[in-house]
N, CA, C and O atoms as a GROMACS GRO file, in nm:
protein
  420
    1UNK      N    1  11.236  10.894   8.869
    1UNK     CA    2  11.295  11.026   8.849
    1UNK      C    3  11.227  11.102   8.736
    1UNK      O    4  11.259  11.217   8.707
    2UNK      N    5  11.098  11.008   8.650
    2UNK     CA    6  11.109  11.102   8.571
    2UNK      C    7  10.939  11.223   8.609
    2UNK      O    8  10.894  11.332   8.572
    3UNK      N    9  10.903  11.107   8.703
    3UNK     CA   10  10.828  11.206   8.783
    3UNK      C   11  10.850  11.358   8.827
    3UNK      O   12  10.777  11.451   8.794
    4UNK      N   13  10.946  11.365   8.895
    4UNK     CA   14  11.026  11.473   8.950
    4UNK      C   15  11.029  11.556   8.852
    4UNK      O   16  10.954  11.653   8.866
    5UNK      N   17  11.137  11.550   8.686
    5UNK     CA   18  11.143  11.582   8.596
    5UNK      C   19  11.026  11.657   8.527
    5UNK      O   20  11.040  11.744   8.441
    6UNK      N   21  10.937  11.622   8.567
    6UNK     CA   22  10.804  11.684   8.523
    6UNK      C   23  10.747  11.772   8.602
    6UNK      O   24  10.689  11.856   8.533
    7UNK      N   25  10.734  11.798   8.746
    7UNK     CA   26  10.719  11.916   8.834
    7UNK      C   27  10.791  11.942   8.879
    7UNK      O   28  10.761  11.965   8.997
    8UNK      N   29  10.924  11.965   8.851
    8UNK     CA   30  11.020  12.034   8.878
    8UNK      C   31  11.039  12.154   8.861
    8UNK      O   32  11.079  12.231   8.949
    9UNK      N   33  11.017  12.179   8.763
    9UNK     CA   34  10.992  12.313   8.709
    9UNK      C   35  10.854  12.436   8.822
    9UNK      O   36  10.848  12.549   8.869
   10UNK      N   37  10.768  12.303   8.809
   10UNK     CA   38  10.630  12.392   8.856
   10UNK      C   39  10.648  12.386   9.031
   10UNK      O   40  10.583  12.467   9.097
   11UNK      N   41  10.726  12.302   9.092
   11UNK     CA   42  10.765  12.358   9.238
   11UNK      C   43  10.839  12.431   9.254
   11UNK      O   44  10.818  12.501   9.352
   12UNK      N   45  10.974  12.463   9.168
   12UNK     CA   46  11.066  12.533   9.192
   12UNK      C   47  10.998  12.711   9.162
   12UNK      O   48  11.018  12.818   9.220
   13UNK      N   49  10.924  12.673   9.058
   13UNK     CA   50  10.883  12.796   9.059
   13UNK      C   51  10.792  12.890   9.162
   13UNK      O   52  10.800  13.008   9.197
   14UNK      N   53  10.682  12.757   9.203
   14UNK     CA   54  10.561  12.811   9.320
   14UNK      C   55  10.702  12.809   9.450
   14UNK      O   56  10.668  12.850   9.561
   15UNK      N   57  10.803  12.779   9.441
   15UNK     CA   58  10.858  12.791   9.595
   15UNK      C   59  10.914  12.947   9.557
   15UNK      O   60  10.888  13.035   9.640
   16UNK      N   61  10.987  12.984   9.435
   16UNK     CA   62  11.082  13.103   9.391
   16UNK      C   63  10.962  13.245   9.425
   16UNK      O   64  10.991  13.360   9.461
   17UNK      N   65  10.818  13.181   9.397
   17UNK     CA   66  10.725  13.304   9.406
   17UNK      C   67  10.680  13.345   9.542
   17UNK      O   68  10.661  13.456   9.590
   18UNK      N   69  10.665  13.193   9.601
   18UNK     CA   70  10.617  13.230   9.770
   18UNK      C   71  10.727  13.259   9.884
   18UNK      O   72  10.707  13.255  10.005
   19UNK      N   73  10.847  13.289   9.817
   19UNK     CA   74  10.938  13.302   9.879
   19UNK      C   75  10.936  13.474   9.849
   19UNK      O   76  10.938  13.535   9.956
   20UNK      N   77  10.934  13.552   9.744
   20UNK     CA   78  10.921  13.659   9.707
   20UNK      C   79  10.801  13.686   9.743
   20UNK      O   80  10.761  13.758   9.651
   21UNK      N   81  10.721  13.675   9.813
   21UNK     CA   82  10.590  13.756   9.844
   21UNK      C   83  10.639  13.787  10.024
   21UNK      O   84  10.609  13.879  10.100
   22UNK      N   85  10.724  13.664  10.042
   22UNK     CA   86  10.720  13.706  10.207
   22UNK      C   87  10.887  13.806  10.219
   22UNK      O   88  10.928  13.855  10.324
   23UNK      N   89  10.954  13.815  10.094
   23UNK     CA   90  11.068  13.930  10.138
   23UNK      C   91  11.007  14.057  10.170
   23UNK      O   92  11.063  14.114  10.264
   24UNK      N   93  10.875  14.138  10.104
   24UNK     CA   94  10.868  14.260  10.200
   24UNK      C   95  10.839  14.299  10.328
   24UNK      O   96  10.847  14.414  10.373
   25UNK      N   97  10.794  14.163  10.404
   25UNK     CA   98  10.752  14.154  10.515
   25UNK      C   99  10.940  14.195  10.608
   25UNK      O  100  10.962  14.268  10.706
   26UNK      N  101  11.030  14.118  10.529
   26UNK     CA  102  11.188  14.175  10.587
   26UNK      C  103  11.208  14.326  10.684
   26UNK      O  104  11.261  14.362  10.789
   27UNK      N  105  11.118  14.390  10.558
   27UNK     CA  106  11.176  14.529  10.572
   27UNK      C  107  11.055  14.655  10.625
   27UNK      O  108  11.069  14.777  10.637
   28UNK      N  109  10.942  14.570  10.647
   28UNK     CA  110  10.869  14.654  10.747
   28UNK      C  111  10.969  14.678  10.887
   28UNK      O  112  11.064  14.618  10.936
   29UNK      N  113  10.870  14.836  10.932
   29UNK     CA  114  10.970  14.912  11.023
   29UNK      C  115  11.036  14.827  11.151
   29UNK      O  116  10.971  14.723  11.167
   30UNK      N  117  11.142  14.838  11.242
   30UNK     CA  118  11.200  14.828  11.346
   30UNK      C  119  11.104  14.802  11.456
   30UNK      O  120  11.162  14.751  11.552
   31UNK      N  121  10.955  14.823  11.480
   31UNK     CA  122  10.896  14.844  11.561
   31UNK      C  123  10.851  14.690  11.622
   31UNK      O  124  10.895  14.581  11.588
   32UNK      N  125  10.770  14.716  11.703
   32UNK     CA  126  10.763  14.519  11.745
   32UNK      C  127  10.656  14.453  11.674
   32UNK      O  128  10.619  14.344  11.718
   33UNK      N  129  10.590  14.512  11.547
   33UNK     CA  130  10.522  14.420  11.462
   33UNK      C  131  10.664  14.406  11.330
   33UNK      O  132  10.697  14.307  11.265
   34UNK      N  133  10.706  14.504  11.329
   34UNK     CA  134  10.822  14.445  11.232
   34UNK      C  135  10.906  14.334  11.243
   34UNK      O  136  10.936  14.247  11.161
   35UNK      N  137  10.948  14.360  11.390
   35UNK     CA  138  11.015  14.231  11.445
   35UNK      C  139  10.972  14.086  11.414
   35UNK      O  140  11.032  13.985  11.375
   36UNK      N  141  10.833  14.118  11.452
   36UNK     CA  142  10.712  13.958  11.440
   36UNK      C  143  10.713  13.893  11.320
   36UNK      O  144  10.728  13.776  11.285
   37UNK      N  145  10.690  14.021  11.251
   37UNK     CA  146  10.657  13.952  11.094
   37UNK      C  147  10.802  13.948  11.016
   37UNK      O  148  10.815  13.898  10.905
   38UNK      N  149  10.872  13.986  11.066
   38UNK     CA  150  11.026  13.918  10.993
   38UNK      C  151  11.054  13.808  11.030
   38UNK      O  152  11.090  13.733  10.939
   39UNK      N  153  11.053  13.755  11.159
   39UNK     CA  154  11.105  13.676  11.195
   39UNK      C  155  11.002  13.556  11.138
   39UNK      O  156  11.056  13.446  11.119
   40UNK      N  157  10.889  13.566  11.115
   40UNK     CA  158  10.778  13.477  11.045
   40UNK      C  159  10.784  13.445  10.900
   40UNK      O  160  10.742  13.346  10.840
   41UNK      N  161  10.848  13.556  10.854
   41UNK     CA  162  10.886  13.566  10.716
   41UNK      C  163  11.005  13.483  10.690
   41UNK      O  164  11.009  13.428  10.580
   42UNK      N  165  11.103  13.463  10.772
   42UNK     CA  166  11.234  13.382  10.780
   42UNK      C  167  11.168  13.219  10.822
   42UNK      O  168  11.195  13.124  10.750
   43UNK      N  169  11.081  13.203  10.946
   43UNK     CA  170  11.067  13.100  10.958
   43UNK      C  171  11.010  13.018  10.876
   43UNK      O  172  11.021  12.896  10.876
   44UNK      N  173  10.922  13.114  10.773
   44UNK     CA  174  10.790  13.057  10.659
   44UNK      C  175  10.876  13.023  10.542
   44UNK      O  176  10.865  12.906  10.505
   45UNK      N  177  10.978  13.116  10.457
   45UNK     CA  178  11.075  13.094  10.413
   45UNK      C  179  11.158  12.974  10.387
   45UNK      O  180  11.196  12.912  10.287
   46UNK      N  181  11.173  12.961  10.534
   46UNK     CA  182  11.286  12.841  10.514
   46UNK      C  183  11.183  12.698  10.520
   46UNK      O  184  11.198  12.597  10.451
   47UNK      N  185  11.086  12.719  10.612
   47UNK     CA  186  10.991  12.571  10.596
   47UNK      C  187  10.949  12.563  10.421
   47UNK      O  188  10.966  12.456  10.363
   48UNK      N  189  10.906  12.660  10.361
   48UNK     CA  190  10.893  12.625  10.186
   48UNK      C  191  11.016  12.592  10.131
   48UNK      O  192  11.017  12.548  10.016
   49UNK      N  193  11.149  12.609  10.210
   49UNK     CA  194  11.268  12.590  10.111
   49UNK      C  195  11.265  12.411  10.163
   49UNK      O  196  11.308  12.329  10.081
   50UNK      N  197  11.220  12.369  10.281
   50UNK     CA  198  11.241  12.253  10.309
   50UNK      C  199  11.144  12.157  10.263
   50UNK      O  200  11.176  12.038  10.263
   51UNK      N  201  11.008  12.199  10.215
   51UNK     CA  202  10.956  12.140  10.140
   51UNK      C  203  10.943  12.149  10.040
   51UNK      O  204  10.836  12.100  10.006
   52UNK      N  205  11.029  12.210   9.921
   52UNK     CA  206  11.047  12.201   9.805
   52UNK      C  207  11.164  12.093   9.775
   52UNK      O  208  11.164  12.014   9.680
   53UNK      N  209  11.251  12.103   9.864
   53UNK     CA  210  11.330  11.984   9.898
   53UNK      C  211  11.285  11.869   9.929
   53UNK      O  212  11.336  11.780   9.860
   54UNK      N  213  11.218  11.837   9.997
   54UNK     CA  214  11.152  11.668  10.043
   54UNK      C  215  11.043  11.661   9.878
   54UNK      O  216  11.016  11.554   9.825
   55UNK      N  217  11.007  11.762   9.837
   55UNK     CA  218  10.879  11.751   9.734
   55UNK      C  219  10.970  11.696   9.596
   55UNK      O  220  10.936  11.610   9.515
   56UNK      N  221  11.089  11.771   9.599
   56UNK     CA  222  11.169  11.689   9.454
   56UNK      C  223  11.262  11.599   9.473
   56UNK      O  224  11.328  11.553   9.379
   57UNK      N  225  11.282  11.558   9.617
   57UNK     CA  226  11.387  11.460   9.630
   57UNK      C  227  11.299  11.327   9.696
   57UNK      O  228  11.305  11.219   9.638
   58UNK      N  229  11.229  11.342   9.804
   58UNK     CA  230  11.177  11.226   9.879
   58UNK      C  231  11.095  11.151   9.841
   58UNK      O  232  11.103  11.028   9.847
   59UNK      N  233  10.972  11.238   9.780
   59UNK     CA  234  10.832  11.203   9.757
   59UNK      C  235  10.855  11.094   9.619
   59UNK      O  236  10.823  10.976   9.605
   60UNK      N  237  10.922  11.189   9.530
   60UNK     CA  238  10.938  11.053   9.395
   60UNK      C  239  11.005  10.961   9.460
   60UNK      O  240  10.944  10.861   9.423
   61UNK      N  241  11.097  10.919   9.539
   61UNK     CA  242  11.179  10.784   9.562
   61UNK      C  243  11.057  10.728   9.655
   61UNK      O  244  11.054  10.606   9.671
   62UNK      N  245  10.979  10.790   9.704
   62UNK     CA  246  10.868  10.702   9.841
   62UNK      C  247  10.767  10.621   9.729
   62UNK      O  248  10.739  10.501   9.730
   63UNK      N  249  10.711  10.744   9.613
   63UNK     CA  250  10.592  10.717   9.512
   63UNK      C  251  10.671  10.579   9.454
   63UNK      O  252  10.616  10.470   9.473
   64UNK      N  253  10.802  10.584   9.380
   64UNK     CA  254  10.870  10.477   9.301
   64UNK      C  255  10.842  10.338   9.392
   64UNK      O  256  10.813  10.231   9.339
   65UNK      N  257  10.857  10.356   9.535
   65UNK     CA  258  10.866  10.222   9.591
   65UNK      C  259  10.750  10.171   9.626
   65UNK      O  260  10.733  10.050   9.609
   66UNK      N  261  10.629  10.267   9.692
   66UNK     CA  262  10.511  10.176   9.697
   66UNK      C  263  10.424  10.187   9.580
   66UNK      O  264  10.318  10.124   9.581
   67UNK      N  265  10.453  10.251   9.490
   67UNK     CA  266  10.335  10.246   9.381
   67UNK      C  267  10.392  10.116   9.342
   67UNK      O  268  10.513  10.106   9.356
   68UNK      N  269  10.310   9.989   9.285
   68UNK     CA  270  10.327   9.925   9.199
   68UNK      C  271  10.290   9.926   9.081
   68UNK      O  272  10.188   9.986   9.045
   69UNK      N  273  10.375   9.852   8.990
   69UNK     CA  274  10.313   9.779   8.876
   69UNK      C  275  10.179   9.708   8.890
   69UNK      O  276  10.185   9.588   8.913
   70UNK      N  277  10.064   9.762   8.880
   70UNK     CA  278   9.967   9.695   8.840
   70UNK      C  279   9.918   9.570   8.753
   70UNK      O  280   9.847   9.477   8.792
   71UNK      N  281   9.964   9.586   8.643
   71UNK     CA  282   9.985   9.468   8.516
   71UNK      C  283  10.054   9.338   8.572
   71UNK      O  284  10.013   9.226   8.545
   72UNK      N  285  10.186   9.369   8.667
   72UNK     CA  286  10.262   9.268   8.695
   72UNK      C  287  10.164   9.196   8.796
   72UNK      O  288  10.150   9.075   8.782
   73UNK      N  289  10.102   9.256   8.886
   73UNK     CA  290   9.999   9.182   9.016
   73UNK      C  291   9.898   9.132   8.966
   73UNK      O  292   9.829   9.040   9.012
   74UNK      N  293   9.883   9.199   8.855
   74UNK     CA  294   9.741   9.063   8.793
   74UNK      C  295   9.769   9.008   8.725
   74UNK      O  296   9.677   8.970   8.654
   75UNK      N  297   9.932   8.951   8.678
   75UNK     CA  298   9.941   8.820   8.600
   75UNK      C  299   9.961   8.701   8.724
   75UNK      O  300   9.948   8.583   8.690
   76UNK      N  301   9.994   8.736   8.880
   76UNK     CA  302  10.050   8.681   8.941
   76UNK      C  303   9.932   8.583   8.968
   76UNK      O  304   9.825   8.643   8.975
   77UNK      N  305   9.922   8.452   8.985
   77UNK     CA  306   9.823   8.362   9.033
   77UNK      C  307   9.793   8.394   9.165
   77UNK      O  308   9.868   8.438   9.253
   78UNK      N  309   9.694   8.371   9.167
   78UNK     CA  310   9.613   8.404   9.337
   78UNK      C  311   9.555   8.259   9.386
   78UNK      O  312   9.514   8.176   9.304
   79UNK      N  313   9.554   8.238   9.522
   79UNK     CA  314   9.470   8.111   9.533
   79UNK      C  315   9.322   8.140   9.502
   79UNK      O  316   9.282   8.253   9.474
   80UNK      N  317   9.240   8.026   9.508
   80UNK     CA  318   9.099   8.063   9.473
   80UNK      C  319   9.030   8.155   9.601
   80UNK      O  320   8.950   8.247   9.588
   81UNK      N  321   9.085   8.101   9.723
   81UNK     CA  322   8.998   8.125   9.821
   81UNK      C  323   9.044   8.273   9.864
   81UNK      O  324   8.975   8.346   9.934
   82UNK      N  325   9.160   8.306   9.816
   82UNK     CA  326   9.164   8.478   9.804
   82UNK      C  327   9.090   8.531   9.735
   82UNK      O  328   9.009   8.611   9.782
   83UNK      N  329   9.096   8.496   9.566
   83UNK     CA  330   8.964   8.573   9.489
   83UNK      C  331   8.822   8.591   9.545
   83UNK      O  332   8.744   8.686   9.528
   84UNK      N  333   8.803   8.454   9.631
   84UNK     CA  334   8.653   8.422   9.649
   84UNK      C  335   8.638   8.559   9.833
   84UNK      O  336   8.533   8.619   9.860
   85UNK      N  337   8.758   8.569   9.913
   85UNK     CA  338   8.748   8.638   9.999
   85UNK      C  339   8.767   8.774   9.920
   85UNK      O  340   8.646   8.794   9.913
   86UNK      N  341   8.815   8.870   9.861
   86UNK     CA  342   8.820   8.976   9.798
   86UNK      C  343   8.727   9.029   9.730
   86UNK      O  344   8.700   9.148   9.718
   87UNK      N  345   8.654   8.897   9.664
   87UNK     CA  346   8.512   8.950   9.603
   87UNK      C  347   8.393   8.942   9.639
   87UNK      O  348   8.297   8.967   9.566
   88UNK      N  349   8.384   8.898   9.780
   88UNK     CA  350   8.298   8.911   9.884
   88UNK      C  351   8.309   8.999   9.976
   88UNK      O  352   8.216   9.034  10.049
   89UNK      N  353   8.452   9.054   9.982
   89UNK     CA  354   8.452   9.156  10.075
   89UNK      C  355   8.394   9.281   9.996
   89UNK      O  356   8.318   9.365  10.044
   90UNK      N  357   8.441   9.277   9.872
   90UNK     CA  358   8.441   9.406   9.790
   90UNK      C  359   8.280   9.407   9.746
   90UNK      O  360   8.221   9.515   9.753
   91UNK      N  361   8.220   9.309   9.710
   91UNK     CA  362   8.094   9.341   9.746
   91UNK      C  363   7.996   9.376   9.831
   91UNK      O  364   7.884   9.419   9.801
   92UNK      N  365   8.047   9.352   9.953
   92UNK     CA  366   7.949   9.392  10.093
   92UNK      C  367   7.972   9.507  10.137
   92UNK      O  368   7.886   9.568  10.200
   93UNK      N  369   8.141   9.577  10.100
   93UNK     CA  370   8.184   9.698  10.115
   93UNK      C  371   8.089   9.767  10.035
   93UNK      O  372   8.010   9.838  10.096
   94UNK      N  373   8.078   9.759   9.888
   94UNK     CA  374   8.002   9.837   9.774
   94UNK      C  375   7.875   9.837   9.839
   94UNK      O  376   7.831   9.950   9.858
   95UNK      N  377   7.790   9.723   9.886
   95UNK     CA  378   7.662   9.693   9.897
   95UNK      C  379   7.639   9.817  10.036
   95UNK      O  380   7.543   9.894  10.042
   96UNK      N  381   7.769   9.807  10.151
   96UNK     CA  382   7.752   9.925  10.239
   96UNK      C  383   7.767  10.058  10.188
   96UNK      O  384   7.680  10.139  10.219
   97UNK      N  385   7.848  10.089  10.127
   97UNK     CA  386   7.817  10.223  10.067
   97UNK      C  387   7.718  10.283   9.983
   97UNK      O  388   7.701  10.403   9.960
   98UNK      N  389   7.660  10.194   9.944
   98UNK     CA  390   7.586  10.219   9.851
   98UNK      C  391   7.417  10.255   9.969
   98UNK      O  392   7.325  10.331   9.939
   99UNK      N  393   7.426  10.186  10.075
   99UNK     CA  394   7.328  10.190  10.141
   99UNK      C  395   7.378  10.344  10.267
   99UNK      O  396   7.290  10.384  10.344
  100UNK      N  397   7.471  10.387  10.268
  100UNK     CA  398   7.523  10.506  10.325
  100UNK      C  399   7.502  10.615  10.220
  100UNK      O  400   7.482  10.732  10.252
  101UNK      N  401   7.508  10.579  10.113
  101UNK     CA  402   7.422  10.699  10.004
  101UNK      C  403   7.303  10.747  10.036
  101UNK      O  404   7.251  10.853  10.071
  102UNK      N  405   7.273  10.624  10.013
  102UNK     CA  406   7.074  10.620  10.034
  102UNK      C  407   7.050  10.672  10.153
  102UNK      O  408   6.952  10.747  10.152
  103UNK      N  409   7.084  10.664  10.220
  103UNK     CA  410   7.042  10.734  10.359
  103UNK      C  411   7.071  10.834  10.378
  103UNK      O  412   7.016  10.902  10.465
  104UNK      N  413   7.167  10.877  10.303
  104UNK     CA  414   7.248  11.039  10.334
  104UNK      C  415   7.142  11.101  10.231
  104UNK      O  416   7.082  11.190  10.291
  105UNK      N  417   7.095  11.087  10.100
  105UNK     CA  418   7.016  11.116  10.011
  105UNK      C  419   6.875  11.173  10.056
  105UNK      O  420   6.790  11.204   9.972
   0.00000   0.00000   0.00000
């Protein structure tokens, strides 16, 4: 939560502003582009009101559960033959990218 606490402020605000840029679109004329763009203005509206909602309520409880503690996973013992598969993978991965440089270069 204390994630949230910290852009809270700065979503509520980018939602309070992009919500006020699409009210004059309301009050263009009666005619059938007025129609269009109001009704776009309502639909655009409410999708930023729904993701300012999932952005301060969902996203920190999703971030809290799969981010881990880092520190805690590398005190945890590993077998050997995991280290020895991880640092062979992670080297042949590096050794491929590194050769997808060079060629793109």
């Amino acid at each position: 939560m204390k994630g949230a606490g910290e852009i809270g402020f700065t979503i509520v605000s980018l939602t309070v502003s992009l919500i006020a840029v699409l009210i004059p679109l309301l009050f263009i004329g009666r005619n059938w582009w007025g129609a269009c763009s109001g009704n776009s203005a309502v639909t655009l509206a409410v999708t930023i009101l729904i993701s300012a909602v999932v952005s301060l309520t969902l996203v920190p409880m999703l971030c809290a559960k799969l981010l881990r503690n880092h520190a805690e996973e590398e005190k945890r013992e590993r077998p050997d033959i995991q280290r020895t598969v991880e640092g062979y993978v992670w080297a042949r991965g590096l050794a491929g990218y590194d050769r997808l440089l060079i060629l793109g270069a």
